[in-house]
C-alpha positions as a printed Julia matrix, in Angstrom:
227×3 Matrix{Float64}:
  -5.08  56.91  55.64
  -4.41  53.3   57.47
  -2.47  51.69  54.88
  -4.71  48.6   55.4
  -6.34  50.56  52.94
  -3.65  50.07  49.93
  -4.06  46.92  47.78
  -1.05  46.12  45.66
  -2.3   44.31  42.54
   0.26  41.78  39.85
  -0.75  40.37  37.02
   1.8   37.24  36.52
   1.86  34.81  33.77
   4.73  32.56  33.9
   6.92  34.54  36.42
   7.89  31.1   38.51
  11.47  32.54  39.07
  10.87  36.0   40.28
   6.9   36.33  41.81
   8.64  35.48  45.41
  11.22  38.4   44.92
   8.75  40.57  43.73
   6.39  40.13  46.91
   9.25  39.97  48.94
  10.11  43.95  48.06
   7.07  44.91  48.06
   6.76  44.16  51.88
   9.73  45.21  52.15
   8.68  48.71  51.05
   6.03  48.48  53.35
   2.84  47.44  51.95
   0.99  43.78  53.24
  -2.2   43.53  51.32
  -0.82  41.91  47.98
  -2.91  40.92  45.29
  -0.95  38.27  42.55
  -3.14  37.11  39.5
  -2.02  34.18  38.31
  -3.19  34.72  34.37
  -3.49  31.21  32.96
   0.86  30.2   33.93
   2.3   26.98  32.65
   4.59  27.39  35.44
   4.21  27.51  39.22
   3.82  30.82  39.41
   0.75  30.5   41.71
   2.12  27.8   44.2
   5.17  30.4   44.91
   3.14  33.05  45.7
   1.26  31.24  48.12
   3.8   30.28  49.9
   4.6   34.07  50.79
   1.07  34.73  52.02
  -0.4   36.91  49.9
  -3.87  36.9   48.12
  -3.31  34.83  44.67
  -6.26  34.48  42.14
  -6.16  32.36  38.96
  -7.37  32.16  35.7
  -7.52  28.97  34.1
  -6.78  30.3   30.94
  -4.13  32.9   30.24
  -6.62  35.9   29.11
  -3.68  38.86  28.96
  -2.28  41.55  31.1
  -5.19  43.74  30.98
  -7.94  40.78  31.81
  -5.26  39.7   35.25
  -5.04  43.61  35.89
  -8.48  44.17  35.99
  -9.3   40.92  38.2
  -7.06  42.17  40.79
  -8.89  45.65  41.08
 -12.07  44.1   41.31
 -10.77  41.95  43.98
  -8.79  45.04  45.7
 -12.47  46.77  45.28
 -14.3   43.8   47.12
 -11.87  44.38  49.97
 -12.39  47.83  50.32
  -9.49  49.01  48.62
  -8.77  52.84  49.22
  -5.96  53.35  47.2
  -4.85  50.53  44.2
  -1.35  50.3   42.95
  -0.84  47.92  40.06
   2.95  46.47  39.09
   4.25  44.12  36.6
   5.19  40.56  38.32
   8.07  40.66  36.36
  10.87  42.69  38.6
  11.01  45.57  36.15
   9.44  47.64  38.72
  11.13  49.21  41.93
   8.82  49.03  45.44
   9.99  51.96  46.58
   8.18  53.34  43.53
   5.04  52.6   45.73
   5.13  55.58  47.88
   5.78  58.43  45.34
   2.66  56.83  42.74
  -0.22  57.04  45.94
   1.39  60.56  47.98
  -0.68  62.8   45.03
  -4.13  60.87  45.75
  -3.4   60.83  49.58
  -2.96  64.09  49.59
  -6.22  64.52  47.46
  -4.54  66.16  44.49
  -5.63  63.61  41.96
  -7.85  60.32  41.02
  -4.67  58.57  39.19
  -1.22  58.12  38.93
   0.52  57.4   35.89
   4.12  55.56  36.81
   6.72  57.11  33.68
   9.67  55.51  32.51
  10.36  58.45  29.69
  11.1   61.61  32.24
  14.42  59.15  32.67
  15.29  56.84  30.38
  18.51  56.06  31.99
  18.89  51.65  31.29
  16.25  52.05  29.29
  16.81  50.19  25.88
  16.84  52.51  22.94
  14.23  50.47  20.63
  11.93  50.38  24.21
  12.16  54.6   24.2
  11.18  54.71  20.32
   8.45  52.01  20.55
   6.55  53.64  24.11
   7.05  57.15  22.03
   5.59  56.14  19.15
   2.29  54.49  21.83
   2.24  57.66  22.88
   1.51  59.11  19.78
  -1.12  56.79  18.64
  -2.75  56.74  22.02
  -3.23  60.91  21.65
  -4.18  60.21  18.03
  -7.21  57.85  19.15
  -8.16  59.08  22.79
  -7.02  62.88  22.78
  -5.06  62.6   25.93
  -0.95  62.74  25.64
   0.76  61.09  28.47
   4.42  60.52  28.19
   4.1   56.64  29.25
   0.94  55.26  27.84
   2.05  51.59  28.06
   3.22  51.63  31.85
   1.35  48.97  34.09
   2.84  50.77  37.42
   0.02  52.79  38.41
  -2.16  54.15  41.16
  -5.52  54.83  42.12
  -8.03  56.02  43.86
 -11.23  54.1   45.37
 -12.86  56.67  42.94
 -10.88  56.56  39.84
 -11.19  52.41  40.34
 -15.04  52.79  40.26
 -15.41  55.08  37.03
 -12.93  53.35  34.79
 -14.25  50.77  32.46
 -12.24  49.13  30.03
 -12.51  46.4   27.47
  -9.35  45.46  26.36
  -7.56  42.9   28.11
  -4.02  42.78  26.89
  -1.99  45.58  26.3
  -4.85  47.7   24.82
  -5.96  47.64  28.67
  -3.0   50.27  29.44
  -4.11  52.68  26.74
  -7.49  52.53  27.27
  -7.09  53.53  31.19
  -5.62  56.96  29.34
  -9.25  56.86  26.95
 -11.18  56.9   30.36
  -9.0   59.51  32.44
 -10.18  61.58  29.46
 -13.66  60.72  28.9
 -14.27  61.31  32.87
 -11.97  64.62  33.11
  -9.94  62.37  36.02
  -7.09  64.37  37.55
  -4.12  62.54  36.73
  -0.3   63.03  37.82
   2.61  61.51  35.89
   5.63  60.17  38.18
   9.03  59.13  37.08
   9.69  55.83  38.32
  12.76  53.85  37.57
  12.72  50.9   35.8
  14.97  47.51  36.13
  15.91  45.9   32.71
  17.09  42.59  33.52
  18.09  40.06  30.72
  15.44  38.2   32.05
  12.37  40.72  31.72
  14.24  42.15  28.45
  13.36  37.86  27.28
   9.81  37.77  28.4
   7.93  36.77  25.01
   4.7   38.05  25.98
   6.12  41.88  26.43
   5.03  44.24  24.26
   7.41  44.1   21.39
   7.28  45.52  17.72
   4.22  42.99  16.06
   2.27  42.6   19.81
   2.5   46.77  19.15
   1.07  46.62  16.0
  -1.81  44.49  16.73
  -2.4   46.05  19.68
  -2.95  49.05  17.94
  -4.99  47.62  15.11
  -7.49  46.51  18.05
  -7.85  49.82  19.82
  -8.68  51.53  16.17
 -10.99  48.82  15.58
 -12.79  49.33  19.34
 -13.3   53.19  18.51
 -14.8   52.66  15.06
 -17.31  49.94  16.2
C-alpha cells in the first residue's frame, strides 16, 4: 500500500511545548500525512504545528478528546485515508509504535488495532495499571467486549473499520465506545503492546483521565446505554 495512504491523526489541547516534537518523530518514523486537531487550546498549540507543515484543524471551543479524535478521521476520510492511526499529542506515545499498530490491517488480518499499554507495564505508574484495569472491567460490563486497554487513544484503522464506527461520546467515553462498535459490527480487532513514555509533564496534564474524570466518564457511558 503507498503510504500516501496512512493519515496520522492528534488530538491536542494545550500541548504548546511538545506538538513540534511530537510531529517531528512521527516523520521521523516515516509517515508525512499528519493530521493535528487543535481542540479549543489556550495556548499556541496550533501556530506550532503549522510551522512544521502538517494539516492542523481547530475547534473554537475545546469539545474533548473524543470530539478532536473524531474530526481528524473525518478529515483523514475526506483525503482518502487507507489506513488511520490516531496518537495522543502529548509525547506519551512512541512513533515507532506506528508500524507494528497498521502491519495486521496491511496484511488484511483485521479492521482495527488496539495500541496496549497492560501486556507491559514497565514505567507505567501503579495507580495508571489499577485505574485502565478497572476501565476494562466496566467497559466488558456495558459493551460485552474485554480488551486489555480500553482507554488507549493509539490506534489503527482501516478505511473500513473508519466508515462503520459511529460514536457519540466525545471525551474519554469516545475510547470505550470504539470497543462498543468493534462489537456491535463483529470487527476483527488485534491488540499490540506499545510502549508508553511517562514524562512528569504528561503524568501533570489536568485533562488526563484521572480518578473523578473516570468516574464521570463512566456515569455517561451507563447513562448512553440506558437511554
Amino acid at each position: 500500500m503507498n503510504s500516501k495512504k496512512i493519515f496520522i491523526v492528534i488530538p491536542a489541547f494545550n500541548e504548546a511545548k511538545v506538538i513540534q516534537s511530537v510531529i517531528s518523530e512521527v516523520k521521523s518514523a516515516g509517515y508525512q500525512n499528519i493530521i493535528v486537531i487543535d481542540d479549543g487550546s489556550a495556548d499556541n498549540t496550533q501556530e506550532k504545528a503549522k510551522e512544521l507543515e502538517v494539516i492542523v484543524l481547530r475547534h473554537k471551543l475545546n469539545r474533548g478528546k473524543g470530539a478532536a479524535t473524531k474530526t481528524g478521521i473525518e478529515a483523514a476520510k475526506l483525503l482518502e485515508a487507507e489506513i488511520i492511526v490516531t496518537m495522543d499529542g502529548d509525547g506519551q506515545h512512541d512513533p515507532g509504535d506506528i508500524s507494528k499498530l497498521i502491519e495486521p490491517i496491511l496484511e488484511g488480518n483485521c479492521d482495527v488495532v488496539l495500541g496496549t499499554r497492560l501486556k507491559n507495564t514497565e514505567g507505567m505508574p501503579f495507580q495508571r495499571i489499577i485505574a485502565n484495569k478497572i476501565g476494562n472491567l466496566i467497559t466488558w460490563f456495558l459493551f460485552g467486549l474485554y480488551v486489555t486497554d480500553s482507554q488507549s487513544g493509539f490506534r489503527a484503522y482501516s478505511r473500513q473499520a473508519a466508515e462503520i464506527i459511529n460514536t457519540r461520546g466525545d471525551r474519554y467515553d469516545y475510547d470505550s465506545e470504539v470497543i462498543r462498535e468493534i462489537y456491535t459490527h463483529k470487527l476483527k480487532f488485534k491488540e499490540v503492546p506499545v510502549k508508553v513514555r511517562y514524562t512528569e509533564y504528561s503524568m501533570g496534564k489536568l485533562q488526563k483521565q484521572g480518578f473523578i474524570n473516570g468516574v464521570k466518564t463512566f456515569y455517561k457511558m451507563f447513562w448512553k446505554l440506558i437511554n
